[in-house]
DOROVO-193365 format. One line per 8 residues: their letters; for each residue x, y, z of C-alpha. Coordinates in Angstrom, 2 decimals, always signed. Layout:
residues N
a	X/Y/Z  ...
***
This chain:
residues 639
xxxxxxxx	-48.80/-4.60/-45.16  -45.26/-5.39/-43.26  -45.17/-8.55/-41.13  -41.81/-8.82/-38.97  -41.67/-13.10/-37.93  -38.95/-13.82/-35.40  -36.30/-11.17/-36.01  -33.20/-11.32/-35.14
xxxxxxxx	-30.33/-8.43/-35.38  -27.12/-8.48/-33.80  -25.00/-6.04/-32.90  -21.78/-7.99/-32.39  -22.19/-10.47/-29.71  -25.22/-8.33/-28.01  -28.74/-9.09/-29.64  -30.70/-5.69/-30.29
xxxxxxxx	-33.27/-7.98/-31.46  -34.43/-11.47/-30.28  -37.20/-13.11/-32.22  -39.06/-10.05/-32.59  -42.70/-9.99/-34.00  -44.87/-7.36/-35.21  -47.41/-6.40/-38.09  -48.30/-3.76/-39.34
xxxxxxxx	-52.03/-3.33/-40.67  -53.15/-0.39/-43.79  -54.24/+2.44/-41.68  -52.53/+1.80/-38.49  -50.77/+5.11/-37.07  -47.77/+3.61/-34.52  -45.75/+5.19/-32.23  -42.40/+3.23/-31.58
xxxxxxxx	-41.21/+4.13/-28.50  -38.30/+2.86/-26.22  -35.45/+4.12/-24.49  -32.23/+5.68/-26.63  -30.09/+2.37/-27.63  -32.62/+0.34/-27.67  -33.35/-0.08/-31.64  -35.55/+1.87/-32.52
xxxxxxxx	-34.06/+3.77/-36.12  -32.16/+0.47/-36.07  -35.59/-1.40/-37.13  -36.52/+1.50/-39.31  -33.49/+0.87/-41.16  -34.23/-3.05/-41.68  -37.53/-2.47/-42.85  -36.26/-0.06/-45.46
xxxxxxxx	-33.58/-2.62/-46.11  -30.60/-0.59/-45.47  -29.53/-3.38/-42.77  -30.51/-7.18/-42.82  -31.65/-8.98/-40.22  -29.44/-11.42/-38.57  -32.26/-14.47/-38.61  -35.87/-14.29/-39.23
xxxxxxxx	-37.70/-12.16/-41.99  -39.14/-8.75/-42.36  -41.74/-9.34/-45.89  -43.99/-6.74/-47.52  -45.47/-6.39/-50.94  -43.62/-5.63/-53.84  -45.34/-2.34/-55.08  -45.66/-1.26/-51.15
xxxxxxxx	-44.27/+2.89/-51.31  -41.76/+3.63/-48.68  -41.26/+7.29/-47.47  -38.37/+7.30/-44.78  -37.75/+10.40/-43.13  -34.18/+9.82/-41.28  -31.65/+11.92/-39.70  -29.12/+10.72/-42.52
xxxxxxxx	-31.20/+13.11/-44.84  -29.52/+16.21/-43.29  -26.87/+15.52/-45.69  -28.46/+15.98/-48.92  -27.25/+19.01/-50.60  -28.30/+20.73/-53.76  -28.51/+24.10/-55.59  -31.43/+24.10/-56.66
xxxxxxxx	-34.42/+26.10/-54.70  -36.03/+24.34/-52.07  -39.32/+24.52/-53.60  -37.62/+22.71/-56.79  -35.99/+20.21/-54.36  -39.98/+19.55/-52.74  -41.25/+19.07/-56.61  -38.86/+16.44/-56.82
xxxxxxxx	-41.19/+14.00/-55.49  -43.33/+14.34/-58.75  -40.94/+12.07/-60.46  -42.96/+11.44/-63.21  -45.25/+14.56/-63.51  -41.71/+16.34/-64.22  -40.86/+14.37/-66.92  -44.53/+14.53/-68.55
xxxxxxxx	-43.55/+18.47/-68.02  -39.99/+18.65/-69.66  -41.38/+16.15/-72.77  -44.58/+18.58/-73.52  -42.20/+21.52/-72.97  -39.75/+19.72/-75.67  -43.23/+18.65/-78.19  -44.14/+22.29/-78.04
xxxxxxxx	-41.57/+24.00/-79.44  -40.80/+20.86/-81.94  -44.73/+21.69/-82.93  -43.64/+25.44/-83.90  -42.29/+24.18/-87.10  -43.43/+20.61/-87.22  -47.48/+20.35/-87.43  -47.57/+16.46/-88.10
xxxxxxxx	-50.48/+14.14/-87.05  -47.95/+12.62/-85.04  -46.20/+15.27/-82.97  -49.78/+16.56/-82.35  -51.13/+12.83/-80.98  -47.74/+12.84/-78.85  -48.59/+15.75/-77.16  -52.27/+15.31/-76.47
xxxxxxxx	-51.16/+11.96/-75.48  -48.30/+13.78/-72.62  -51.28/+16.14/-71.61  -53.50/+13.87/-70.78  -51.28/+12.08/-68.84  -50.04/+15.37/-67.22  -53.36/+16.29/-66.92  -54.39/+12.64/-64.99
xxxxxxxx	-51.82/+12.88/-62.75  -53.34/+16.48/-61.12  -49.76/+17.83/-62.56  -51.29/+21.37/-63.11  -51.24/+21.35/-59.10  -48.15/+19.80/-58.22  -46.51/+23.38/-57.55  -49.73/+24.48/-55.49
xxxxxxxx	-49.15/+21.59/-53.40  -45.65/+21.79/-52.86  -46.32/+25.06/-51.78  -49.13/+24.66/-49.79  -46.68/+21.78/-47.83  -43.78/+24.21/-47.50  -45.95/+27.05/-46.20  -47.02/+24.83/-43.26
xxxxxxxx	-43.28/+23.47/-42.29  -42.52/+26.95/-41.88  -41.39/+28.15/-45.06  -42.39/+31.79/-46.73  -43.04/+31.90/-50.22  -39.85/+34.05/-50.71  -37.82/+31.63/-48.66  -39.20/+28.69/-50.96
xxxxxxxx	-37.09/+30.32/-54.19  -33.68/+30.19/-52.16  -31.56/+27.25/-52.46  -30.95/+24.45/-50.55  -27.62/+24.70/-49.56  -28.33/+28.33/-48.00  -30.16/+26.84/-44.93  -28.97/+25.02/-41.36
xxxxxxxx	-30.09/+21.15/-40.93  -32.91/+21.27/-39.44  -34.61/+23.32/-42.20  -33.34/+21.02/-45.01  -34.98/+18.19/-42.66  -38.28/+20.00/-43.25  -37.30/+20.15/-46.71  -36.73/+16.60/-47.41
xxxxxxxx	-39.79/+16.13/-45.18  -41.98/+17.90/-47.54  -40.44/+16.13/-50.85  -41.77/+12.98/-48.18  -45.03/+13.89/-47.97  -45.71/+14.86/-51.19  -45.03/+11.35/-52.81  -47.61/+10.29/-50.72
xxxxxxxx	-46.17/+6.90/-49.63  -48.50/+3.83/-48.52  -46.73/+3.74/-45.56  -44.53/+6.67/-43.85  -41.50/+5.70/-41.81  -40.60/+8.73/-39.55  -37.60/+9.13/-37.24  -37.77/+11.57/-34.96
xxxxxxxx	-40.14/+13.93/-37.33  -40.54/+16.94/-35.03  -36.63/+17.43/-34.18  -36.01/+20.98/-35.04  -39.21/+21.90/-35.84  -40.83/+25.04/-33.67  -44.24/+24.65/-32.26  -46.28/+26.07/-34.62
xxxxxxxx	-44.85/+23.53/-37.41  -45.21/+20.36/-34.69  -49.10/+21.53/-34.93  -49.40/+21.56/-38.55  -47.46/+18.61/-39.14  -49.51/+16.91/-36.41  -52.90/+17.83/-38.18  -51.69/+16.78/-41.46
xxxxxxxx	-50.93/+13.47/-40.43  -53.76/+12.93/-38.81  -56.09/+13.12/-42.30  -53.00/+10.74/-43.85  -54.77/+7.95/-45.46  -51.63/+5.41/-45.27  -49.80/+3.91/-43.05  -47.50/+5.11/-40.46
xxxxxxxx	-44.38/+4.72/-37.81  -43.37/+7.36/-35.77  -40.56/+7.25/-34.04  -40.65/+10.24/-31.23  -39.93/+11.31/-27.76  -42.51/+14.02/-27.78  -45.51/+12.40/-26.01  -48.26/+15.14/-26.90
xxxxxxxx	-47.18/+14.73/-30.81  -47.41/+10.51/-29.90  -50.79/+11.31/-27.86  -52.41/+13.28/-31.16  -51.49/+11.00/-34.05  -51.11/+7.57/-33.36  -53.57/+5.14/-32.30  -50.98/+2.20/-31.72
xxxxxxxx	-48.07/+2.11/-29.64  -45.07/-0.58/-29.74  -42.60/-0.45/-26.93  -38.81/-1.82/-28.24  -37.56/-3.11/-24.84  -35.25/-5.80/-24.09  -35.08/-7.27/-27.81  -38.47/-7.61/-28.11
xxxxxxxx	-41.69/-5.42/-29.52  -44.45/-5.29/-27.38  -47.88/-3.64/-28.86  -50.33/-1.91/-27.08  -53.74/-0.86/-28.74  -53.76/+3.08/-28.04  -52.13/+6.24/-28.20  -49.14/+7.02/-25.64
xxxxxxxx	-51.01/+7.86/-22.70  -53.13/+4.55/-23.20  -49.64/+3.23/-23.30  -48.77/+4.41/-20.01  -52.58/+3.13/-18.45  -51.92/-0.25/-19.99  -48.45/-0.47/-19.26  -49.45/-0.33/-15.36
xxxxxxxx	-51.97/-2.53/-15.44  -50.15/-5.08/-16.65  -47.41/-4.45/-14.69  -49.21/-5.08/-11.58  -50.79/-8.07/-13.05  -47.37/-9.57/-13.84  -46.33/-8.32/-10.37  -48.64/-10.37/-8.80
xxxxxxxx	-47.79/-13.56/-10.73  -44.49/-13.05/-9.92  -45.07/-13.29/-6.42  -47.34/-15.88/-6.42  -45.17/-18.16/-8.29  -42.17/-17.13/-5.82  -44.42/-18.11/-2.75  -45.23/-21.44/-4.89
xxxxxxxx	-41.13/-22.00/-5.85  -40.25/-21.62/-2.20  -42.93/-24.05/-0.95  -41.54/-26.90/-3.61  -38.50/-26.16/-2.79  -39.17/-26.89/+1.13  -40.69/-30.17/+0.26  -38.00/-31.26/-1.53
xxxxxxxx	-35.34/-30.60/+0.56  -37.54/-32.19/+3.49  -38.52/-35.37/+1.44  -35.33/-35.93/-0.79  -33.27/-37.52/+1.66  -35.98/-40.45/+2.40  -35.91/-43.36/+0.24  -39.30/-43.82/+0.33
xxxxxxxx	-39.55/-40.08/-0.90  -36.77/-39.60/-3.25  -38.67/-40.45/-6.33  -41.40/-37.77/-5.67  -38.79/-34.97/-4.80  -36.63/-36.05/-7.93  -39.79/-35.31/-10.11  -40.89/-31.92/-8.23
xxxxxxxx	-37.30/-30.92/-8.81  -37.55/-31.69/-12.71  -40.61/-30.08/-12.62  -39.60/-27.08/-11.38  -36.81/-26.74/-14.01  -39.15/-26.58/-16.35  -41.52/-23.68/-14.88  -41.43/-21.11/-17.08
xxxxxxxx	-40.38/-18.20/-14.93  -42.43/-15.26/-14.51  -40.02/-12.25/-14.50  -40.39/-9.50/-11.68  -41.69/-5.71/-13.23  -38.85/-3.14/-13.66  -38.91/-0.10/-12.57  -38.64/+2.23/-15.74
xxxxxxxx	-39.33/+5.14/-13.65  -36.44/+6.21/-11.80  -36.83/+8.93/-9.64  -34.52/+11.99/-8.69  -33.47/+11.85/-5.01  -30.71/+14.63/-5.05  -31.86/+17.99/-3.59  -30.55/+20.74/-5.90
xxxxxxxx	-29.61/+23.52/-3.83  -27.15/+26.87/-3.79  -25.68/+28.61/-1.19  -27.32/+32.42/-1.33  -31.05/+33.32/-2.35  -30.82/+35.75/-4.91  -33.24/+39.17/-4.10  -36.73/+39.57/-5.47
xxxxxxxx	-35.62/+41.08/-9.11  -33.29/+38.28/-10.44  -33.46/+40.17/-14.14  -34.57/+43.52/-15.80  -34.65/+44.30/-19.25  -35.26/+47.63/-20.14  -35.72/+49.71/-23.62  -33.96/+46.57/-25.50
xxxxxxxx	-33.42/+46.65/-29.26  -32.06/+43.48/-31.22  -31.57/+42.55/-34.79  -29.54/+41.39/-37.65  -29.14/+42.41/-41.12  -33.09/+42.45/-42.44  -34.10/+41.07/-39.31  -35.85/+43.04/-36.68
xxxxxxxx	-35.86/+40.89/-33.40  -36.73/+43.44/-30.51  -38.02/+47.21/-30.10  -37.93/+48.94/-27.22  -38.78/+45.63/-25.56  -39.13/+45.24/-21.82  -39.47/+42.41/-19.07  -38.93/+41.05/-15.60
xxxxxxxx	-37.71/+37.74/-13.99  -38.84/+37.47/-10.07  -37.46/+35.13/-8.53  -39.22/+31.71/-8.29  -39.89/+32.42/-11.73  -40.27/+29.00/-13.78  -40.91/+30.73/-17.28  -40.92/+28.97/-20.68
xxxxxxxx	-39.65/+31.12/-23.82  -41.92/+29.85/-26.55  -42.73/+30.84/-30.12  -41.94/+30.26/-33.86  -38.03/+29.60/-35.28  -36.50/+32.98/-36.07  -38.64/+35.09/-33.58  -35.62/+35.13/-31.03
xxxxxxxx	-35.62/+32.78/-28.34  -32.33/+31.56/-28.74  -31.41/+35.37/-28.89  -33.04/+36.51/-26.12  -31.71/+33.78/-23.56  -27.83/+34.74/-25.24  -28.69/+38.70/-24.31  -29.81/+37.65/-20.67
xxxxxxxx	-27.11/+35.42/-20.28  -24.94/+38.61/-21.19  -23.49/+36.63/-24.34  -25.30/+38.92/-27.31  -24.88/+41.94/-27.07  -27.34/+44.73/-28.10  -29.06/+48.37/-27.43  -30.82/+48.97/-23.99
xxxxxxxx	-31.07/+47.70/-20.12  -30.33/+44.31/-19.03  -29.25/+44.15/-14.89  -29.22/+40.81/-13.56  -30.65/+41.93/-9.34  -28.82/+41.40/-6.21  -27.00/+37.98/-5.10  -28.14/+36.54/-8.83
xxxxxxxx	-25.70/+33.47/-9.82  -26.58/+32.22/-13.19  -25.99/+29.05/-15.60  -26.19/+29.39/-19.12  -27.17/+25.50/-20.60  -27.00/+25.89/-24.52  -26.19/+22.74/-26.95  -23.26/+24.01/-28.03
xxxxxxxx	-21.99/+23.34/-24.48  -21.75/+19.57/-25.87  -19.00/+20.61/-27.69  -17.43/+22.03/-24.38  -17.11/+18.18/-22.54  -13.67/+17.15/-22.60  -13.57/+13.99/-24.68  -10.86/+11.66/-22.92
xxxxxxxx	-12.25/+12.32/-19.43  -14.82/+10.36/-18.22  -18.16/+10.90/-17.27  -17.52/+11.55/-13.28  -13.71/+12.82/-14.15  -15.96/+15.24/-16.07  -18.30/+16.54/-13.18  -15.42/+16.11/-10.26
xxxxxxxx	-13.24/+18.93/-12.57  -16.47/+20.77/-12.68  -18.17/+20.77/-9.41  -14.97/+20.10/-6.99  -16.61/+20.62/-3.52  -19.28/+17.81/-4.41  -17.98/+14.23/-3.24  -18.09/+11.29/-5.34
xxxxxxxx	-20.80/+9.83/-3.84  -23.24/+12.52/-4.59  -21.59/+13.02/-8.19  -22.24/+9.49/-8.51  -26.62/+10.42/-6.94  -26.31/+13.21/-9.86  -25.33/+10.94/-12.47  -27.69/+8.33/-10.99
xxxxxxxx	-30.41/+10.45/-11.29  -29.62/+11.05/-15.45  -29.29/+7.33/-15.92  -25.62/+6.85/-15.36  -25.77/+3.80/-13.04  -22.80/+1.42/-11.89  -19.78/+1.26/-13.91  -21.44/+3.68/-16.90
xxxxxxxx	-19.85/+6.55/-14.90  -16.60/+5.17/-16.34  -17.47/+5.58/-19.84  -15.57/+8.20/-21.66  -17.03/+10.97/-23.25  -15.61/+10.57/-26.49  -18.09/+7.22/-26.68  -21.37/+8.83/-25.63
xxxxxxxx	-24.44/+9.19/-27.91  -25.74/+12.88/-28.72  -28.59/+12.08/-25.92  -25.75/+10.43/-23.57  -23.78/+14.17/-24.07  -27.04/+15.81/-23.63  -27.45/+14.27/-20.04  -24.18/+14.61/-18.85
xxxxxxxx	-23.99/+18.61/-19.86  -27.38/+19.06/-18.02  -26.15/+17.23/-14.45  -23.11/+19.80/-14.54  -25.72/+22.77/-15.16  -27.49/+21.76/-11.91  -24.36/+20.82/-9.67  -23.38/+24.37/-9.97
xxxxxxxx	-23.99/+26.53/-7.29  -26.53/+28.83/-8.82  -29.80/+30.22/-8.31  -30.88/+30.98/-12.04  -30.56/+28.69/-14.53  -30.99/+29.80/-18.29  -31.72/+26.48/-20.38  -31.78/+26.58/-24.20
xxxxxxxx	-33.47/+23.39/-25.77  -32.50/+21.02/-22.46  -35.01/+18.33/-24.21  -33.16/+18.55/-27.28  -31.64/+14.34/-28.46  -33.20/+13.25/-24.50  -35.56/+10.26/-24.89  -39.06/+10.10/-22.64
xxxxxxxx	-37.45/+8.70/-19.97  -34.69/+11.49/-19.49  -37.31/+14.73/-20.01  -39.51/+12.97/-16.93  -35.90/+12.93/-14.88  -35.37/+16.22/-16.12  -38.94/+17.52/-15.25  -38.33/+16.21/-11.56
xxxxxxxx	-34.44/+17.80/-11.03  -36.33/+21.31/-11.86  -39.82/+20.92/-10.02  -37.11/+20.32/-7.04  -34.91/+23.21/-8.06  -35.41/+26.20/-5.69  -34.03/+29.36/-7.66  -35.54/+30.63/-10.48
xxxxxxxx	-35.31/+29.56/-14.62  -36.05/+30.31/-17.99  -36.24/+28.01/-20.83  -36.75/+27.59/-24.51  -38.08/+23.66/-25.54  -40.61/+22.73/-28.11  -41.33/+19.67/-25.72  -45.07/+20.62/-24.88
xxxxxxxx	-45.36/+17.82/-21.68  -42.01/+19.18/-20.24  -43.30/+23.10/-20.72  -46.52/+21.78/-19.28  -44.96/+20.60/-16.27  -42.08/+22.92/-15.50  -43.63/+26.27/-16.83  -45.51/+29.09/-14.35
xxxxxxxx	-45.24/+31.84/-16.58  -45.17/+31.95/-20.26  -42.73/+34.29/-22.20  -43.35/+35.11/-25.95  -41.85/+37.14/-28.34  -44.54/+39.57/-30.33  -44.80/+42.66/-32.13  -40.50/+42.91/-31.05
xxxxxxxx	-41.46/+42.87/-27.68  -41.80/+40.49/-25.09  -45.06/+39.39/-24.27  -45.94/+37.67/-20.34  -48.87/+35.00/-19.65  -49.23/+34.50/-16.26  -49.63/+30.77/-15.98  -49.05/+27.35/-17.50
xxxxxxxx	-48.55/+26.25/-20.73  -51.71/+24.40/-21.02  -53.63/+27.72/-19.81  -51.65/+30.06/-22.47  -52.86/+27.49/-24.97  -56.02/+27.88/-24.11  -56.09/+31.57/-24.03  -54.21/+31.75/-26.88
xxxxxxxx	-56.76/+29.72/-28.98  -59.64/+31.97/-28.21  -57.70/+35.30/-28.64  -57.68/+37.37/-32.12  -54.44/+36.18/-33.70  -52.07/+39.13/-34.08  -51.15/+40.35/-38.23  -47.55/+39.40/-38.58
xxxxxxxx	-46.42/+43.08/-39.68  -42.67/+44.53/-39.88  -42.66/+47.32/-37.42  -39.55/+49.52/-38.82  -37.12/+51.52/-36.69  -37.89/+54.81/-36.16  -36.51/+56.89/-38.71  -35.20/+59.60/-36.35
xxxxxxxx	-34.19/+58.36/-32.80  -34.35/+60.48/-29.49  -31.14/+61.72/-28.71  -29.60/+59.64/-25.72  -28.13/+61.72/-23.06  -24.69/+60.38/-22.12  -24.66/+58.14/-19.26  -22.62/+59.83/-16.34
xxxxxxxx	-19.66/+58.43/-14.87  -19.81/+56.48/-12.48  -18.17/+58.35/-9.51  -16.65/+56.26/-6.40  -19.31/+56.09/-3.46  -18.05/+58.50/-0.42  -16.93/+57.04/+2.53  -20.72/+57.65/+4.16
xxxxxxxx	-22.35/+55.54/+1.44  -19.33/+52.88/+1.87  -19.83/+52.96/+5.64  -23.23/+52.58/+5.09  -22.98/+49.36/+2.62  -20.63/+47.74/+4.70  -23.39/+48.12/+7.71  -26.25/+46.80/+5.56
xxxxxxxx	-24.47/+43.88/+3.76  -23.11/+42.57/+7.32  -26.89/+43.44/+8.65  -27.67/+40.97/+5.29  -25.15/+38.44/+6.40  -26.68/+37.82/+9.97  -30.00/+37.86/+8.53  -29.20/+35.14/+6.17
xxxxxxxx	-27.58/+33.24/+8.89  -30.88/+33.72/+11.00  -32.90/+32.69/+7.86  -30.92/+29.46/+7.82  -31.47/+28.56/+11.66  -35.65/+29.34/+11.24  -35.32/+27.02/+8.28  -33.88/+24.53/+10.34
xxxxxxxx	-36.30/+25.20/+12.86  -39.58/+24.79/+10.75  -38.43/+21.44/+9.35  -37.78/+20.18/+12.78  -41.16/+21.07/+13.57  -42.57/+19.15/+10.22  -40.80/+16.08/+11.34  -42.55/+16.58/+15.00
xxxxxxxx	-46.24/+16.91/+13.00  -45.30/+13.80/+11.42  -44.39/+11.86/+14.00  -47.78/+9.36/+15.06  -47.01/+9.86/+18.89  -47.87/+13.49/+17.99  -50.53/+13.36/+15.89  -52.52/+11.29/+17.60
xxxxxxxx	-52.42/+13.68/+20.51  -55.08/+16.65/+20.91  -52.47/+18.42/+23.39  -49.48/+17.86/+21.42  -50.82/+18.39/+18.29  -52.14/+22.09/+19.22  -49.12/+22.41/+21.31  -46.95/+21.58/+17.63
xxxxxxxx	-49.21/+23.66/+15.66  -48.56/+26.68/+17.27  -45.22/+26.69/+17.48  -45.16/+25.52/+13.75  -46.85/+29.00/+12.74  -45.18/+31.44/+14.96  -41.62/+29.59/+13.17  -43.48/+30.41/+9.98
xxxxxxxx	-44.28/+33.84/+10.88  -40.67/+34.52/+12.62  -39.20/+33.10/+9.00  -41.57/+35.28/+6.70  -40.39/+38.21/+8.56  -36.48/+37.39/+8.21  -37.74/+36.95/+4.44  -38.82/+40.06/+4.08
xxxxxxxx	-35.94/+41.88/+5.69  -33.67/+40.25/+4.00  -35.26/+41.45/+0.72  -35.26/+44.84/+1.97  -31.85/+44.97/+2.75  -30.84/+44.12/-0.64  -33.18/+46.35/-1.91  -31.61/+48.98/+0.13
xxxxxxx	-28.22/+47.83/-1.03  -28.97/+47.75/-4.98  -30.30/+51.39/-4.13  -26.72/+52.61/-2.62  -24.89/+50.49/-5.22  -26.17/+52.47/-7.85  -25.58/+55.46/-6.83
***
């Protein structure tokens, strides 16, 4: 179908590509995969022929149909409806249309043998190219990108990117290509359009190339995976996860070459320094020493796995209620978003926000963050410290600093060194901490904003699309920073492996209200599957609404209730002082259990174990006080 022999494509002096094979087979469903910067839409490009290759050939057949979904497409602009923009894929089924409509009103006044062959000739054609359906179909495609039948008779130019990406997407799909070349197919798209589009692809009778970072999309539709990586393509026969198995396995394999041809280089070269200075010698060690020149080396495995090290931590533990949102009522002109809605954040909270585009995520996280405003309750609980992460922050990073100029301005009491562990962490290594901001890829932008969100000194975090432009690499570093993170979070992705692994409680909007799973995201899947899918109906406001009492002023607390805060927040202050000390305590402990001279002791091993769970108990005990206190303090507060 496509055969790519020895490709070569470079970027300046710095070879993207170096003698790159690969060939793709009718019916093979890839998923190219590779770090950001490493080629990947770059290769896409080539094969479409947009860019040539430096050296070697990319070759195909001549009547071989191309659909290329690319980010570039966001600029199309037209207006004309969106379901008229889809139809334009029927290229020649709307001709066929526009000549019959033309040969039917000639026929009103023109009954010749010839006008009348003309047009049976047109309507069969119609006819054989199913052009009686094309509008069903377009429809039908539309309807499961997310698009309502009234929505599909407004024009183009009324709606954001990333639904004229689903757009040009659907005009994509219904030329039905022999081959589909898709770039990053699922950015923008909400969950329930990643499902359909995941589904439809998988009864696609062509070809296809995804290029993704969303592993459980990869894991569902391909059945090949090629890895861009150092200039070359390597293919693996399986989906992603395969990818991952294989990838292991032959990483130890090559492991252990490489150390068995080190062991075997170091021996020569022993020999040959012993033997070469002996005449009767010399002409053996000259040929072990050509020999060895021309070993071909066996490379040692990288690690493409980097691991966070830095412990995220803040300075106070907020109290037990980090958010309450009471009676809350949201929406915009013809949009109803909440009703009388209600929920609570605890703290160690890990929740994911999920649902459809338009059901008020986005919204939701502004109203918590206290950035929206609206009707109702919302009362952030005692000692709560919160960052907001939203990708309009991006626009926030100060172009001509660079990338640690832009976290020492941020995060002033952290030294270099662990600014420099932060950045290490997101994959800014070395002298890449240097680079100014002004040069950094959307992804590159994307890291750096999210290593200032967790250098701050707070103990909620509110993230809104984190994943969003971050290839695999960076969600699995981001997945690590907040399994370590000790405070409490809420956040909005459509990356099902990072909800997966981040998530303890689910969050969804329904009915205007907020809705609470207790659990993963791979249990509220499961659940959600088996439960009777709610009718999406428009609840209207009430006509007549309760009349609100007016809220009361405020009046200044009396010296007795001011006396008495002052007592319980220096009561709080010694307690978390105490808290921090049994901490201390239990971990020293932890390091004793570990410790072999210990544990392989009956008598100090009992001895340790006690004293490790009366620490425990004295620390669960400050704990509790502690949230008591504030409890007691939020009480007087409000009064």
């Amino acid at each position: 179908m496509i055969s790519i022999n020895d490709l070569t494509f470079l970027i300046g002096s710095r070879a993207l590509y170096d003698e790159a094979n690969w060939h793709i087979k009718p019916g093979d469903r890839v998923g190219l995969i590779g770090a950001n910067g490493t080629g990947k839409s770059t290769l896409l490009k080539i094969i479409v022929g947009e860019y040539a290759p430096s050296s070697g050939s990319v070759s195909m057949s001549k009547d071989l149909k191309i659909g290329y979904l690319n980010q570039d497409l966001l600029s199309y602009d037209s207006h004309h409806s969106i379901l008229h923009v889809a139809m334009e894929a029927f290229e020649r089924q709307n001709q066929l249309h526009d000549e019959i409509e033309v040969l039917l009103k000639k026929i009103e006044t023109d009954y010749s043998e010839e006008v009348l062959n003309k047009l049976s000739d047109k309507q069969q054609e119609f006819e054989a190219l199913d052009g009686y359906n094309i509008e069903y179909r377009a429809n039908e495609i539309l309807a499961g990108l997310g698009f309502s039948t009234q929505d599909q008779q407004r024009p183009l130019n009324t709606f954001s990117g990333g639904w004229r990406m689903r757009v040009m997407l659907a005009k994509i799909l219904l030329q039905t290509p022999d081959i589909l070349l898709l770039d990053e197919p699922t950015n923008h798209m909400d969950l329930p359009s990643i499902k359909w589009l995941e589904t439809y692809l998988m009864s696609f009778e062509g070809a296809i190339v995804i290029v993704s970072h969303d592993r459980y999309f990869l894991d569902k539709v391909v059945n090949r995976t090629v890895e861009s990586r150092k200039g070359k393509l390597t293919a693996y026969a399986g989906n992603y996860t395969f990818y991952l198995e294989e990838k292991a396995l032959r990483g130890e394999i090559q492991k252990g070459e490489f150390k068995n041809q080190q062991a075997k280089i170091k021996q020569e070269e022993r020999l040959i320094e012993r033997f070469k200075a002996k005449a009767s010698k010399a002409k053996m060690a000259q040929s072990r020493m050509k020999a060895l020149d021309r070993l071909e080396r066996v490379e040692d495995v990288d690690d493409d796995n980097p691991t966070v090290n830095f412990s995220f931590k803040f300075t106070k533990p907020s109290g037990r209620h980090v958010v309450r949102i009471e009676q809350a009522n949201k929406s915009y002109p013809n949009v109803h978003i909440l009703e009388n809605a209600e929920g609570v954040i605890e703290k160690g909270d890990k929740i994911a926000l999920i649902g459809a585009n338009g059901k008020g995520k986005s919204t939701l996280l502004r109203i918590i963050a206290g950035a929206e405003g609206f009707e109702g309750k919302c009362e952030t609980g005692h000692n709560v410290t919160t960052t907001f992460f939203a990708q309009h922050q991006l626009e926030s990073l100060h172009l001509d600093n660079s990338i640690l100029e832009e976290l020492q301005a941020f995060a002033p009491k952290h030294t270099d060194t662990e600014l420099r562990s932060i950045l290490g962490c997101f994959l800014f290594t070395g002298d890449d901490v240097f680079k100014k901001i002004r040069v950094l890829s959307g992804g590159e932008k994307s890291r750096v904003a999210l290593a200032k969100s967790l250098t701050t000194d707070s103990n909620f975090l509110i993230l809104d699309e984190p994943t969003n432009h971050l290839d695999i690499q960076s969600v699995n570093i981001l997945i690590q920073a907040l399994k370590q993170y000790e405070g409490t979070f809420i956040a909005v992705s459509h990356d099902r492996y990072f909800l997966d692994n981040v998530a303890n409680k689910i969050w969804f909007i329904e009915n205007k209200d907020i809705k609470e799973y207790p659990g993963t995201y791979a249990e509220y899947e499961e659940w959600n599957s088996k439960r009777p899918q709610p009718v999406a109906t428009s609840i209207p406001f009430k006509a007549e609404k309760e009349a609100k009492p007016k809220a009361e002023e405020k009046k200044p607390a009396s010296p007795n209730v001011q006396q008495q805060l002052k007592k319980l927040n220096d009561q709080l202050q010694k307690t978390e002082t105490e808290i921090a000390a049994l901490e201390g305590n239990v971990k020293t402990i932890e390091t004793q259990l570990a410790d072999q001279q210990v544990y392989q002791d009956p008598v100090k091993l009992e001895q340790a174990n006690q004293k490790y769970l009366a620490a425990k108990h004295q620390l669960d005990n400050a704990q509790n006080a502690w949230e008591d206190l504030a409890a007691e303090i939020m009480e007087l507060e409000s009064k």
